[in-house]
N, CA, C and O atoms as a Maestro MAE file, in Angstrom:
{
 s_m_m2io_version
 :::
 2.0.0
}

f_m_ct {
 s_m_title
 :::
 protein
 m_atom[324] {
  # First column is atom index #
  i_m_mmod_type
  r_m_x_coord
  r_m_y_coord
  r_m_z_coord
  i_m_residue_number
  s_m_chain_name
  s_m_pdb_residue_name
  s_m_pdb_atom_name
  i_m_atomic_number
  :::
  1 25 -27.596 -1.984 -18.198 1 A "UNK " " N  " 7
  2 3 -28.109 -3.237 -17.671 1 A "UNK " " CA " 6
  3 2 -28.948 -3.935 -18.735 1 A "UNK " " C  " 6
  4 15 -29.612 -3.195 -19.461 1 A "UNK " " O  " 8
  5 25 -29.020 -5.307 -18.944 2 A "UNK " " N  " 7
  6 3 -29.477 -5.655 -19.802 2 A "UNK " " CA " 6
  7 2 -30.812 -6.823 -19.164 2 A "UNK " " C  " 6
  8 15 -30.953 -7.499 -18.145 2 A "UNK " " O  " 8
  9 25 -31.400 -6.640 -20.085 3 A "UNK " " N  " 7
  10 3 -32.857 -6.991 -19.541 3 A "UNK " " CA " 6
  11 2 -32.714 -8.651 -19.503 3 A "UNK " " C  " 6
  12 15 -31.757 -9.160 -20.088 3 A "UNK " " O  " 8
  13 25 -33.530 -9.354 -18.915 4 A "UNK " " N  " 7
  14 3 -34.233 -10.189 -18.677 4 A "UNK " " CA " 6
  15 2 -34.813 -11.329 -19.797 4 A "UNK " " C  " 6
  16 15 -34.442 -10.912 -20.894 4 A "UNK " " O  " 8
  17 25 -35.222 -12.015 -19.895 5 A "UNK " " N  " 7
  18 3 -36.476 -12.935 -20.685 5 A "UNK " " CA " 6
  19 2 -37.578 -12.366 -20.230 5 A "UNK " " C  " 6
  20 15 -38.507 -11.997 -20.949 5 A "UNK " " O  " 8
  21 25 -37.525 -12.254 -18.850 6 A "UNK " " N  " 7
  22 3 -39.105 -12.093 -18.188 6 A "UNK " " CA " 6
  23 2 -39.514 -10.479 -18.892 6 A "UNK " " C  " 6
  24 15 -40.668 -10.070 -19.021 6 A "UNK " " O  " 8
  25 25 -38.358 -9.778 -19.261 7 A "UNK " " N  " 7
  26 3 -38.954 -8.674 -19.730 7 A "UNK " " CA " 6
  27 2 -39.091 -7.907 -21.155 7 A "UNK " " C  " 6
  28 15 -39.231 -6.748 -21.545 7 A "UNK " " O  " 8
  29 25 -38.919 -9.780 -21.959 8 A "UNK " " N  " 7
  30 3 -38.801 -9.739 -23.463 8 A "UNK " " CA " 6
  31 2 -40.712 -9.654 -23.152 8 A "UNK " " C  " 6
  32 15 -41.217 -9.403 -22.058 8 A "UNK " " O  " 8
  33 25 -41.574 -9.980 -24.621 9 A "UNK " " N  " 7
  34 3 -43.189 -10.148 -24.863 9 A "UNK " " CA " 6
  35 2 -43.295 -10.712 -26.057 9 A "UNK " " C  " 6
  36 15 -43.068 -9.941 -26.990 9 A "UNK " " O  " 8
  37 25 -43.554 -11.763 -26.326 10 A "UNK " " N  " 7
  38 3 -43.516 -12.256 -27.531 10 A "UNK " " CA " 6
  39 2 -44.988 -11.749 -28.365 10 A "UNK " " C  " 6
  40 15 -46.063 -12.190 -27.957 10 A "UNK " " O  " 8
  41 25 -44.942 -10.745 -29.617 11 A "UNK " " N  " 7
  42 3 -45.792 -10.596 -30.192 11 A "UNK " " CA " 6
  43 2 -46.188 -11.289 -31.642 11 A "UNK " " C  " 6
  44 15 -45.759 -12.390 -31.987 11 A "UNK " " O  " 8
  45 25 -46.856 -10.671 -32.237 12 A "UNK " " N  " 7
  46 3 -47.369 -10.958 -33.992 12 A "UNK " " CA " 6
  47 2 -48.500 -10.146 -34.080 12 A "UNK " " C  " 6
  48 15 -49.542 -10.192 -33.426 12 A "UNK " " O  " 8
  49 25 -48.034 -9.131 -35.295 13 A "UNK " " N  " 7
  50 3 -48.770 -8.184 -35.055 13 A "UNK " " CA " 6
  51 2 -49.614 -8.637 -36.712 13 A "UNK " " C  " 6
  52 15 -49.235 -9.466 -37.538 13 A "UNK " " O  " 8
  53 25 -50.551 -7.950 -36.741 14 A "UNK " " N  " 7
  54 3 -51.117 -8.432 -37.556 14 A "UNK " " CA " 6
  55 2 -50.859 -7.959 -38.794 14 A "UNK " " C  " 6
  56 15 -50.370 -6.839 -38.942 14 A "UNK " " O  " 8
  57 25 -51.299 -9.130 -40.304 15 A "UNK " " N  " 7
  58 3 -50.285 -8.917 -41.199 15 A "UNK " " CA " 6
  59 2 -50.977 -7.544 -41.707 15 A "UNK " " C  " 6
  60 15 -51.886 -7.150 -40.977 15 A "UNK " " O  " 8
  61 25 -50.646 -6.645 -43.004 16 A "UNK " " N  " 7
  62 3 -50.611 -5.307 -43.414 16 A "UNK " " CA " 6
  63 2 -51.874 -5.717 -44.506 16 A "UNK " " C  " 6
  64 15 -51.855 -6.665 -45.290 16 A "UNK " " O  " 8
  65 25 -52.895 -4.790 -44.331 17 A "UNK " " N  " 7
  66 3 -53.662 -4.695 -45.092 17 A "UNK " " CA " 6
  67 2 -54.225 -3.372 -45.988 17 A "UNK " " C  " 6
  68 15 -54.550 -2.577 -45.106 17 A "UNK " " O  " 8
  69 25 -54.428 -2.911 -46.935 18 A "UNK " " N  " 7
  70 3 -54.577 -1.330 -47.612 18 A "UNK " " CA " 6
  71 2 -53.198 -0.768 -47.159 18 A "UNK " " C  " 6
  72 15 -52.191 -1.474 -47.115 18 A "UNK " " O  " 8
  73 25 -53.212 0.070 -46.947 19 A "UNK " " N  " 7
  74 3 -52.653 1.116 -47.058 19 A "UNK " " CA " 6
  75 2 -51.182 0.954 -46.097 19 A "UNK " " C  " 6
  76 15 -50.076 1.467 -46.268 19 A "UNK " " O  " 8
  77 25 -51.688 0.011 -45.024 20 A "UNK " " N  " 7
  78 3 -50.766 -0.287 -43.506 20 A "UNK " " CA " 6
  79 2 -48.997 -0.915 -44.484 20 A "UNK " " C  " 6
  80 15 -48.806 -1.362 -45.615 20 A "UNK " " O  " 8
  81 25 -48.367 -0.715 -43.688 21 A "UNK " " N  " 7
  82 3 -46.726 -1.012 -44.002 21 A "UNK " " CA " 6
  83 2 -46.353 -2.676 -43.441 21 A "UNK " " C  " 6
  84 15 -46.850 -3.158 -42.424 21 A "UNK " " O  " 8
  85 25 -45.540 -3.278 -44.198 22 A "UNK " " N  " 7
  86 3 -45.236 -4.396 -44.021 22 A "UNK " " CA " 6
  87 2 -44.463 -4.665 -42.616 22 A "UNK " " C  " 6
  88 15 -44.398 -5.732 -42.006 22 A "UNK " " O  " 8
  89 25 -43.840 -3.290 -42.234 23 A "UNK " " N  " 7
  90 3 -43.348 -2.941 -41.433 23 A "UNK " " CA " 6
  91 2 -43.231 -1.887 -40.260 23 A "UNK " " C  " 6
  92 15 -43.320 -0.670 -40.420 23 A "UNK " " O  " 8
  93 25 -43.066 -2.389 -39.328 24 A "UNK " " N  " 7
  94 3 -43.728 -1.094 -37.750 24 A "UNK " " CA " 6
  95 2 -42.155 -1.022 -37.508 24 A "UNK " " C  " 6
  96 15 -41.425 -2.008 -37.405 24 A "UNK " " O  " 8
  97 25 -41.699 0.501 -37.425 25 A "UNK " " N  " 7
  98 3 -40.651 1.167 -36.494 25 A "UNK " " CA " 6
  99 2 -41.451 1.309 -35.124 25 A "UNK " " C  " 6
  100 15 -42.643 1.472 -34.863 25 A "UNK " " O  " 8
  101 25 -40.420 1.194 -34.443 26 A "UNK " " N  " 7
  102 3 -40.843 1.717 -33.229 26 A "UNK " " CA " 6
  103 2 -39.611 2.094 -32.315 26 A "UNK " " C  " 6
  104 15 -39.193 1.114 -31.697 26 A "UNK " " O  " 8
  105 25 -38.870 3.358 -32.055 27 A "UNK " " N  " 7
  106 3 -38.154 4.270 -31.437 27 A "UNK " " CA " 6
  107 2 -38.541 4.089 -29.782 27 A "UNK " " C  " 6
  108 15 -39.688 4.206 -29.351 27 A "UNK " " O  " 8
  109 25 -37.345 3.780 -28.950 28 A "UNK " " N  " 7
  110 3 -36.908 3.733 -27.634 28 A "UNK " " CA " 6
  111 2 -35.972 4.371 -26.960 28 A "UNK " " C  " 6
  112 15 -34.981 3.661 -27.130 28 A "UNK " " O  " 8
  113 25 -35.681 5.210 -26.342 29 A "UNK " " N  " 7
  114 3 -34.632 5.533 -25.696 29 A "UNK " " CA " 6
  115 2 -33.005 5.805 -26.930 29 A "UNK " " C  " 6
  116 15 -31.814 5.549 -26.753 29 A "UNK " " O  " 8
  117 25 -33.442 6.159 -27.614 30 A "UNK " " N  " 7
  118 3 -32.729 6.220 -28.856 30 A "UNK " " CA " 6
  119 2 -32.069 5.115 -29.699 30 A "UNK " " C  " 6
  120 15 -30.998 5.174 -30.304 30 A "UNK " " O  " 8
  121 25 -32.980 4.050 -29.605 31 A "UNK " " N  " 7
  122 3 -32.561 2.659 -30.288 31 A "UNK " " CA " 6
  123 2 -34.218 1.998 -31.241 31 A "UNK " " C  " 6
  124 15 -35.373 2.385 -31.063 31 A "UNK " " O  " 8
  125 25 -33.946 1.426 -31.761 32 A "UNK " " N  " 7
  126 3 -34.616 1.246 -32.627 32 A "UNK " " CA " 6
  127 2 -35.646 0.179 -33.137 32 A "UNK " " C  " 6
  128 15 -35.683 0.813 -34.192 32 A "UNK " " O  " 8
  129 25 -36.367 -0.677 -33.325 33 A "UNK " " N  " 7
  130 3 -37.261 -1.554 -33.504 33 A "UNK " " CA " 6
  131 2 -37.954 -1.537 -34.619 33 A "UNK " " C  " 6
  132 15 -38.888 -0.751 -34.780 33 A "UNK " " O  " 8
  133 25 -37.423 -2.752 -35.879 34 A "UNK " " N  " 7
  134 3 -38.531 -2.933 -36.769 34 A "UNK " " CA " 6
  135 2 -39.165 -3.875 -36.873 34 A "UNK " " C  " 6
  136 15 -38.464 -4.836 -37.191 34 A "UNK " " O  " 8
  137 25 -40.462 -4.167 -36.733 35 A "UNK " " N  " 7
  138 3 -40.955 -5.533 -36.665 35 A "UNK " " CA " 6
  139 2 -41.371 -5.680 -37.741 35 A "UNK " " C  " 6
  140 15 -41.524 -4.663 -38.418 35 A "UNK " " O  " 8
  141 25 -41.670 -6.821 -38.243 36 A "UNK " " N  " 7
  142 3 -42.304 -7.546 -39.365 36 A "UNK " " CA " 6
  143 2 -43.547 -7.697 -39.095 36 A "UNK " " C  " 6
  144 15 -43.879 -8.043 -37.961 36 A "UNK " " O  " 8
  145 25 -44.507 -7.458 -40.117 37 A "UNK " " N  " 7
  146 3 -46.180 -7.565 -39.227 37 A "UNK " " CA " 6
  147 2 -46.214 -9.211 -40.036 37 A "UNK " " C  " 6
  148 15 -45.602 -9.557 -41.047 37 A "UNK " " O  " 8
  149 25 -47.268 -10.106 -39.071 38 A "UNK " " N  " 7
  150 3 -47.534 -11.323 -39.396 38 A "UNK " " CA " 6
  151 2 -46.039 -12.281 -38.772 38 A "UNK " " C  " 6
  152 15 -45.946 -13.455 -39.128 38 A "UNK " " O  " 8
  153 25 -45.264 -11.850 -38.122 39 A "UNK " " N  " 7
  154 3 -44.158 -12.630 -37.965 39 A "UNK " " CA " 6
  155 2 -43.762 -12.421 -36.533 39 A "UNK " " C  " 6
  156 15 -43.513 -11.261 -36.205 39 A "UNK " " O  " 8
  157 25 -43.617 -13.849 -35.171 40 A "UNK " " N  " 7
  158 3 -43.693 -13.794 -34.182 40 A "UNK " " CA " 6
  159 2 -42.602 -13.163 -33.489 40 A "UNK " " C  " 6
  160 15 -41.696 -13.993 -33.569 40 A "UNK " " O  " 8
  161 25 -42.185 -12.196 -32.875 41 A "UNK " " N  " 7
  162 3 -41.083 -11.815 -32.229 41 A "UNK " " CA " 6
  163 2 -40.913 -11.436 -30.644 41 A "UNK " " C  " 6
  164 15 -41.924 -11.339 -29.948 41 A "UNK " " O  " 8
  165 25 -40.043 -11.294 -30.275 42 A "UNK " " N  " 7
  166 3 -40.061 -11.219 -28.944 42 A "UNK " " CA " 6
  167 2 -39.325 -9.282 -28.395 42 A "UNK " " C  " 6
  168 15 -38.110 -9.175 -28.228 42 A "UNK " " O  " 8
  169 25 -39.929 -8.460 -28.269 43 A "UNK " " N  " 7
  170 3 -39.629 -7.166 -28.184 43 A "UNK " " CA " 6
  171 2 -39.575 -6.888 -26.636 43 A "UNK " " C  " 6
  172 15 -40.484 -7.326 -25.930 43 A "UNK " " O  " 8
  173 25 -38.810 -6.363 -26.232 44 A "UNK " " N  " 7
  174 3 -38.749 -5.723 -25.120 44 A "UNK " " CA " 6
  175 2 -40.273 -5.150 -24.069 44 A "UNK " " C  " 6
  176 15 -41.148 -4.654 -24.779 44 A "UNK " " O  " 8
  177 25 -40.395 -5.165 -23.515 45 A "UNK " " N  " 7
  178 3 -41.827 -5.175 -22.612 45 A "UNK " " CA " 6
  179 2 -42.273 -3.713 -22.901 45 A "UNK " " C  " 6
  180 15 -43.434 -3.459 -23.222 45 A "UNK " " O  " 8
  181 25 -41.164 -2.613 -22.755 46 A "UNK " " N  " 7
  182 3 -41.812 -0.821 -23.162 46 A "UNK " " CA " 6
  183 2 -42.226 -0.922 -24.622 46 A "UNK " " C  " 6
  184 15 -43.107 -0.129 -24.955 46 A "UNK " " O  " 8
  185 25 -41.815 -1.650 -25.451 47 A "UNK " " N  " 7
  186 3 -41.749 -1.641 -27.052 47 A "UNK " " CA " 6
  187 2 -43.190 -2.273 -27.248 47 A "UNK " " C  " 6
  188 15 -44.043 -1.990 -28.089 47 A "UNK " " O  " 8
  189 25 -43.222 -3.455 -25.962 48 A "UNK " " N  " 7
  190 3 -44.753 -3.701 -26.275 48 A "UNK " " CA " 6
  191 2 -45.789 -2.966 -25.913 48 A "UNK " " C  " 6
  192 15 -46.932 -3.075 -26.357 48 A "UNK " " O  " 8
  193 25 -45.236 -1.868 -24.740 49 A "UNK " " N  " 7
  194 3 -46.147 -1.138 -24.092 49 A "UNK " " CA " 6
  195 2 -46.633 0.027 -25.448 49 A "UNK " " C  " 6
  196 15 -47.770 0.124 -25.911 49 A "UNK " " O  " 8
  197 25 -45.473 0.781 -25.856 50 A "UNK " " N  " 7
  198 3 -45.801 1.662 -26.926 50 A "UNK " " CA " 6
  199 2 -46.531 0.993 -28.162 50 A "UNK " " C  " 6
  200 15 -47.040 1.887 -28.839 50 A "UNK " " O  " 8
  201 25 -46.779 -0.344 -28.730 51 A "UNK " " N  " 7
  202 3 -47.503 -0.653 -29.578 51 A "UNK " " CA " 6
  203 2 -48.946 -0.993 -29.004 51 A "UNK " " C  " 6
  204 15 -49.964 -0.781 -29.663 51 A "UNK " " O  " 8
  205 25 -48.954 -1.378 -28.099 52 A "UNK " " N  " 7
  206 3 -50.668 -1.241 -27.407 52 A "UNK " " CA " 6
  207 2 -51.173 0.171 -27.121 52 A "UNK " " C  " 6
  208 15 -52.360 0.347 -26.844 52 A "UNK " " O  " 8
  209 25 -50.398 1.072 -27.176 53 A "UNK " " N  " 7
  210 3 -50.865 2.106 -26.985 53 A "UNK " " CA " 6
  211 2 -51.201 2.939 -27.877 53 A "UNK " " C  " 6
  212 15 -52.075 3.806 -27.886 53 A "UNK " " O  " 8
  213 25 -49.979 2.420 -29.096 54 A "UNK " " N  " 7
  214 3 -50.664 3.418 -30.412 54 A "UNK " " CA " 6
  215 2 -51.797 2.269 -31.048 54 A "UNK " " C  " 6
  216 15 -52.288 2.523 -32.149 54 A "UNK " " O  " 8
  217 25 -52.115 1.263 -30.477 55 A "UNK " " N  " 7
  218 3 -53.486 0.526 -30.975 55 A "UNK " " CA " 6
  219 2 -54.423 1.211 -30.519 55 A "UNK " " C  " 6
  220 15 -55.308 1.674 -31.238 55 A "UNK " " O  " 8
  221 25 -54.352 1.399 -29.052 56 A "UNK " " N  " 7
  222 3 -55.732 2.069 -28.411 56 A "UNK " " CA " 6
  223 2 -55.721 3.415 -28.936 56 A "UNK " " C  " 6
  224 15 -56.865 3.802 -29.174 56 A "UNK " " O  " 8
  225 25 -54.924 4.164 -29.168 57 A "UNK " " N  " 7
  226 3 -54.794 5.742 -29.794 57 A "UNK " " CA " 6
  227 2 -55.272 5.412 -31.150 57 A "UNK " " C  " 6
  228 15 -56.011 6.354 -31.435 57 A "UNK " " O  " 8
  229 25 -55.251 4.482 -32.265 58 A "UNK " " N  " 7
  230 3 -55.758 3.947 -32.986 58 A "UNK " " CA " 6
  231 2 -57.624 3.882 -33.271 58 A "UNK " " C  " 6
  232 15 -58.228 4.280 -34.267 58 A "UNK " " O  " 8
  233 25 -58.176 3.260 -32.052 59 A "UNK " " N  " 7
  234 3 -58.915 3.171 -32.223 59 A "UNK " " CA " 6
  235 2 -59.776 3.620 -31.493 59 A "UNK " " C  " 6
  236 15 -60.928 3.234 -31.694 59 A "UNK " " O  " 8
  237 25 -59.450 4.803 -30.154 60 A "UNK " " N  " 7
  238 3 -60.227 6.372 -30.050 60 A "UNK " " CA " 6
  239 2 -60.222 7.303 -31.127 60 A "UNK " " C  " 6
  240 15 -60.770 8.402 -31.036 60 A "UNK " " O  " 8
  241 25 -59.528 6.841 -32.310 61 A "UNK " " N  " 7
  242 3 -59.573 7.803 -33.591 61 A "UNK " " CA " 6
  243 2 -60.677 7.143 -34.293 61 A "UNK " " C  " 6
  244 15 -61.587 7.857 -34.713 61 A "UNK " " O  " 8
  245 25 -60.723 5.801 -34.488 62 A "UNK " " N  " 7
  246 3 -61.660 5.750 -35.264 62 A "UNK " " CA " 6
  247 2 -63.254 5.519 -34.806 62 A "UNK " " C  " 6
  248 15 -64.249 5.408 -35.523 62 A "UNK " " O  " 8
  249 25 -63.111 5.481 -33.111 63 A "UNK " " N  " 7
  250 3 -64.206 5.767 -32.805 63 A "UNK " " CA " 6
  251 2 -64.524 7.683 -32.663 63 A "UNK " " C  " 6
  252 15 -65.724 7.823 -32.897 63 A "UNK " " O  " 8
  253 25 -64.204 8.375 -32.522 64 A "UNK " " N  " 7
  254 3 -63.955 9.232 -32.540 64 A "UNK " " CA " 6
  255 2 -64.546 9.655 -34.447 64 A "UNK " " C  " 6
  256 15 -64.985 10.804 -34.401 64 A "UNK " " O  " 8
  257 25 -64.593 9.421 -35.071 65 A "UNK " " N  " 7
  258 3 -64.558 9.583 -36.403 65 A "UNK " " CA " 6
  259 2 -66.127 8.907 -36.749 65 A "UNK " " C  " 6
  260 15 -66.801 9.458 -37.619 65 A "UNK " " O  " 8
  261 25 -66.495 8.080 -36.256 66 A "UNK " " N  " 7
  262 3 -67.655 7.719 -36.485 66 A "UNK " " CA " 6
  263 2 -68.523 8.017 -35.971 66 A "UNK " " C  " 6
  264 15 -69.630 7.913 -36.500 66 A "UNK " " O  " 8
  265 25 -68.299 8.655 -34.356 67 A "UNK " " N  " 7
  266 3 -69.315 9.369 -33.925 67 A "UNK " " CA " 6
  267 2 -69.460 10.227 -34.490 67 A "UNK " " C  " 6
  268 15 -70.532 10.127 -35.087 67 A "UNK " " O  " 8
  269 25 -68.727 11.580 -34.794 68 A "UNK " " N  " 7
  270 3 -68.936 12.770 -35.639 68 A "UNK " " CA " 6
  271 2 -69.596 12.301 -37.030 68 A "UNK " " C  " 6
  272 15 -70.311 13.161 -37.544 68 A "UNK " " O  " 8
  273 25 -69.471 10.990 -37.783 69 A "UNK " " N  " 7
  274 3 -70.290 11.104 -38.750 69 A "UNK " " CA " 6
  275 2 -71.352 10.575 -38.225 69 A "UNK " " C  " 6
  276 15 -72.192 11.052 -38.988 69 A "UNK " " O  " 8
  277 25 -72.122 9.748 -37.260 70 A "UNK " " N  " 7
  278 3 -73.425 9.865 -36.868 70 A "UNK " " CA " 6
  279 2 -73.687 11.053 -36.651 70 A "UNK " " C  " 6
  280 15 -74.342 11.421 -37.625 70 A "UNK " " O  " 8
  281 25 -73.562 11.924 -35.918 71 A "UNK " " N  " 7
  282 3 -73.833 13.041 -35.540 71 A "UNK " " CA " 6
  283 2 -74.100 13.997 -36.926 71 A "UNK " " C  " 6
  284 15 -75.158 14.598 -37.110 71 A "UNK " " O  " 8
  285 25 -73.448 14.015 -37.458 72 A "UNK " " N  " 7
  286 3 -73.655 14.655 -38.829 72 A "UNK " " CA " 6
  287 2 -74.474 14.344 -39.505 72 A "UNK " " C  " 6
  288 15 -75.067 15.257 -40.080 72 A "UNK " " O  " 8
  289 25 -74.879 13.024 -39.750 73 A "UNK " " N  " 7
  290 3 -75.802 12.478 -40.408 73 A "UNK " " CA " 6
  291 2 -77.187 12.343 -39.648 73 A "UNK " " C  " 6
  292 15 -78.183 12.024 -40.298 73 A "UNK " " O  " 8
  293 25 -77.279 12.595 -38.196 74 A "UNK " " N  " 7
  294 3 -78.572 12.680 -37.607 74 A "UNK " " CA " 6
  295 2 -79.040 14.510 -37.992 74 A "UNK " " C  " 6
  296 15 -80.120 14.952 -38.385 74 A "UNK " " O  " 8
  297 25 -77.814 15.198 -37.700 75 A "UNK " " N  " 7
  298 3 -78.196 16.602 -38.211 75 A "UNK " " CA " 6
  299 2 -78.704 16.986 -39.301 75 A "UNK " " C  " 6
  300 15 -79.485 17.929 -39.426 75 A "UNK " " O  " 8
  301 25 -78.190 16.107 -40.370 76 A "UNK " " N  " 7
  302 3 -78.727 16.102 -41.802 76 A "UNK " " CA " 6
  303 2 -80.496 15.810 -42.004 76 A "UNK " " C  " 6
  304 15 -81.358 16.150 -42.815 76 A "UNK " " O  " 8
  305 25 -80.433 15.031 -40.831 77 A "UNK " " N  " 7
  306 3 -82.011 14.538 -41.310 77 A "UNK " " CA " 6
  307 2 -82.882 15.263 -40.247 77 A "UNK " " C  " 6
  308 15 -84.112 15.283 -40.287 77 A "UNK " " O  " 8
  309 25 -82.245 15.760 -39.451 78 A "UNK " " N  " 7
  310 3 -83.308 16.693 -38.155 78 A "UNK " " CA " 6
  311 2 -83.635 18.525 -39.338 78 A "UNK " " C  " 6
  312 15 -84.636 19.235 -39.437 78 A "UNK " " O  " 8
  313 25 -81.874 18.652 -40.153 79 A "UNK " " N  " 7
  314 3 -82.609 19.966 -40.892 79 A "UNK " " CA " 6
  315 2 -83.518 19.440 -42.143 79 A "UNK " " C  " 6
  316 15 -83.938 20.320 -42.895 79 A "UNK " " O  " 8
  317 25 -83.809 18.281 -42.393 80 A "UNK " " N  " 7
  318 3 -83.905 18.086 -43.906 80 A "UNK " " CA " 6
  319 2 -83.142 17.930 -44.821 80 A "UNK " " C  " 6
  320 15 -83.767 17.601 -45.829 80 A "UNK " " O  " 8
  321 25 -81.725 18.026 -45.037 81 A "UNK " " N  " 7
  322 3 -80.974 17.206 -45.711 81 A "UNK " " CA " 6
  323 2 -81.287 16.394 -47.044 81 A "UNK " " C  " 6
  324 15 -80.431 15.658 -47.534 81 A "UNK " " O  " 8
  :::
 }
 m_bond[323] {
  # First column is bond index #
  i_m_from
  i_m_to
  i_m_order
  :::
  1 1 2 1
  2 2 3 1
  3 3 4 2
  4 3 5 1
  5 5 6 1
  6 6 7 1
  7 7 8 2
  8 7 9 1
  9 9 10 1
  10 10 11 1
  11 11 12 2
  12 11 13 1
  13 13 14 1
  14 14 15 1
  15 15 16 2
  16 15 17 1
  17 17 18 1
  18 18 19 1
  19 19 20 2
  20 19 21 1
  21 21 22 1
  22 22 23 1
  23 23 24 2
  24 23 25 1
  25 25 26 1
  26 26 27 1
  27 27 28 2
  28 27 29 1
  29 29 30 1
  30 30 31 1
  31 31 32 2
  32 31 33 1
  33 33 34 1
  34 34 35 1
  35 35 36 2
  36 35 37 1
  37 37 38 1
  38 38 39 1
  39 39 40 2
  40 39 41 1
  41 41 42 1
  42 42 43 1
  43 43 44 2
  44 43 45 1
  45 45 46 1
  46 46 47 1
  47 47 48 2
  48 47 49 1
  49 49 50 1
  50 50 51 1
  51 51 52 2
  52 51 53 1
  53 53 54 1
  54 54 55 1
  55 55 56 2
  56 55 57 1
  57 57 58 1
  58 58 59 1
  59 59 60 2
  60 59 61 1
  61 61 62 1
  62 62 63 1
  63 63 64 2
  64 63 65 1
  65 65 66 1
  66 66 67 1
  67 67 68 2
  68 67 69 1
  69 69 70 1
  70 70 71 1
  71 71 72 2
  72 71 73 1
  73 73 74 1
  74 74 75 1
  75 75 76 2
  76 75 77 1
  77 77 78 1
  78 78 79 1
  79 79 80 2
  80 79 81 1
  81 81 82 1
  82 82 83 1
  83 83 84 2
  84 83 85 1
  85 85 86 1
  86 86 87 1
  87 87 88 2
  88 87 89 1
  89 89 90 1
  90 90 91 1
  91 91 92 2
  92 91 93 1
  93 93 94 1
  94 94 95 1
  95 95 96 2
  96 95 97 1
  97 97 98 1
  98 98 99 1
  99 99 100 2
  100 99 101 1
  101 101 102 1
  102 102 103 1
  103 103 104 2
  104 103 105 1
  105 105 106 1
  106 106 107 1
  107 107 108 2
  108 107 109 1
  109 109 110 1
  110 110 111 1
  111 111 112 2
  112 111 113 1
  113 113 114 1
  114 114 115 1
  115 115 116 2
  116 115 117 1
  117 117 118 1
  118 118 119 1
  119 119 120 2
  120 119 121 1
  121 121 122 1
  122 122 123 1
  123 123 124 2
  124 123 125 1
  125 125 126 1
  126 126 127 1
  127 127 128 2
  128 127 129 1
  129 129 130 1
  130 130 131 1
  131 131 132 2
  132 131 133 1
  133 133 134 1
  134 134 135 1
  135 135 136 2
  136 135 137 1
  137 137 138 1
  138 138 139 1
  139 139 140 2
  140 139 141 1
  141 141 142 1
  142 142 143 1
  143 143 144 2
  144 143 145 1
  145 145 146 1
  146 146 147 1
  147 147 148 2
  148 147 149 1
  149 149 150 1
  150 150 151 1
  151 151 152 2
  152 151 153 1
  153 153 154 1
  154 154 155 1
  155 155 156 2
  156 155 157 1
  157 157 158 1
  158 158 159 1
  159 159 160 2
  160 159 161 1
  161 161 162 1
  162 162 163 1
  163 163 164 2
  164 163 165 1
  165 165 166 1
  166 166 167 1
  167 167 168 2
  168 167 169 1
  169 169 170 1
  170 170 171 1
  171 171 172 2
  172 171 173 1
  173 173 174 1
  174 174 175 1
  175 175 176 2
  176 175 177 1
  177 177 178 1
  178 178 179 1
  179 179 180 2
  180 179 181 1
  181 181 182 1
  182 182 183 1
  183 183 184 2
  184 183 185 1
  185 185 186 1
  186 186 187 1
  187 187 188 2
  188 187 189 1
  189 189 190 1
  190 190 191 1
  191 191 192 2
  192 191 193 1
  193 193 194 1
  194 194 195 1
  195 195 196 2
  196 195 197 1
  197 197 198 1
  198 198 199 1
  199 199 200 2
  200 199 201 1
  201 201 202 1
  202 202 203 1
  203 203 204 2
  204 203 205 1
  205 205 206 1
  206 206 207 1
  207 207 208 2
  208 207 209 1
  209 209 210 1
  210 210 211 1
  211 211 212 2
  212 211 213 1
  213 213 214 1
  214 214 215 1
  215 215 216 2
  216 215 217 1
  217 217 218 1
  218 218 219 1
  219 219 220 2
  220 219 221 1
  221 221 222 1
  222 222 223 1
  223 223 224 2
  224 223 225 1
  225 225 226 1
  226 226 227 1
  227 227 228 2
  228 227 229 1
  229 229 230 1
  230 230 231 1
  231 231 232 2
  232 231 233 1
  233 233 234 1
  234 234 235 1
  235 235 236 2
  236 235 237 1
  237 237 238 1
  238 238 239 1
  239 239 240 2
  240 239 241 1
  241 241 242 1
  242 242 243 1
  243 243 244 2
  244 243 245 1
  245 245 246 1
  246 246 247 1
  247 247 248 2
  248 247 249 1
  249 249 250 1
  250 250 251 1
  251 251 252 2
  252 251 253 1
  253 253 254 1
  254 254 255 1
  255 255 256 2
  256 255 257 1
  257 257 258 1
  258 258 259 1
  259 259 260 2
  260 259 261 1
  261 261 262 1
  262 262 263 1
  263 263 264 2
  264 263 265 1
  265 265 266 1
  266 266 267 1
  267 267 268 2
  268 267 269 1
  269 269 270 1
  270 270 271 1
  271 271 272 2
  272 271 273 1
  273 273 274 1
  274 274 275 1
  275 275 276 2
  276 275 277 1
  277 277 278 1
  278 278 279 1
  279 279 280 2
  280 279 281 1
  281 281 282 1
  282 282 283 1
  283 283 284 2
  284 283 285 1
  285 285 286 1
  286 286 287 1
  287 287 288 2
  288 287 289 1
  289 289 290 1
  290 290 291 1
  291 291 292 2
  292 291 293 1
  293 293 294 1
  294 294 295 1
  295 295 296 2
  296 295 297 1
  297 297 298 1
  298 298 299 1
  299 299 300 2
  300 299 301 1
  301 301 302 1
  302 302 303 1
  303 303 304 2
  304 303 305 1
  305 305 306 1
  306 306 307 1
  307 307 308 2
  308 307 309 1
  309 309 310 1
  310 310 311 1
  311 311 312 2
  312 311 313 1
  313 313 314 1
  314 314 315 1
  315 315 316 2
  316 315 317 1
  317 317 318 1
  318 318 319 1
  319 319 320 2
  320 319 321 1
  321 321 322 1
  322 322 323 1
  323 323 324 2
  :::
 }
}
């Protein structure tokens, strides 16, 4: 069955900066998705679901990462450090 408009999502993901790829794969049901970052496209609604999700998985890592270095760095100065 083939989808809809209503269940295309028009994105633009943002363009690649350091280290990030000019380009996002993203794997579905054994089919495939490469987007262009900085360039508007219209992806299937799960394709958008899995890129909001590895954003938020994204950025429980990097909160996640900064708490442990507060924490480390308050320990540093509670032993003397």
């Amino acid at each position: 069955m083939k989808a809809s408009n209503n269940d295309y999502v028009t994105i633009s993901l943002p363009r690649a900066t350091g280290k990030e790829e000019d380009l996002v794969f993203v794997g579905l049901n054994g089919k495939g998705y490469t987007i262009r970052r900085g360039v508007s496209v219209q992806v299937p609604r799960p394709v958008y679901e899995i890129l909001m999700e590895a954003q938020r998985q994204e950025q429980r890592k990097e909160d996640y990462i900064r708490r442990q270095q507060e924490n480390a760095a308050r320990s540093a100065v509670t032993v003397g450090l």
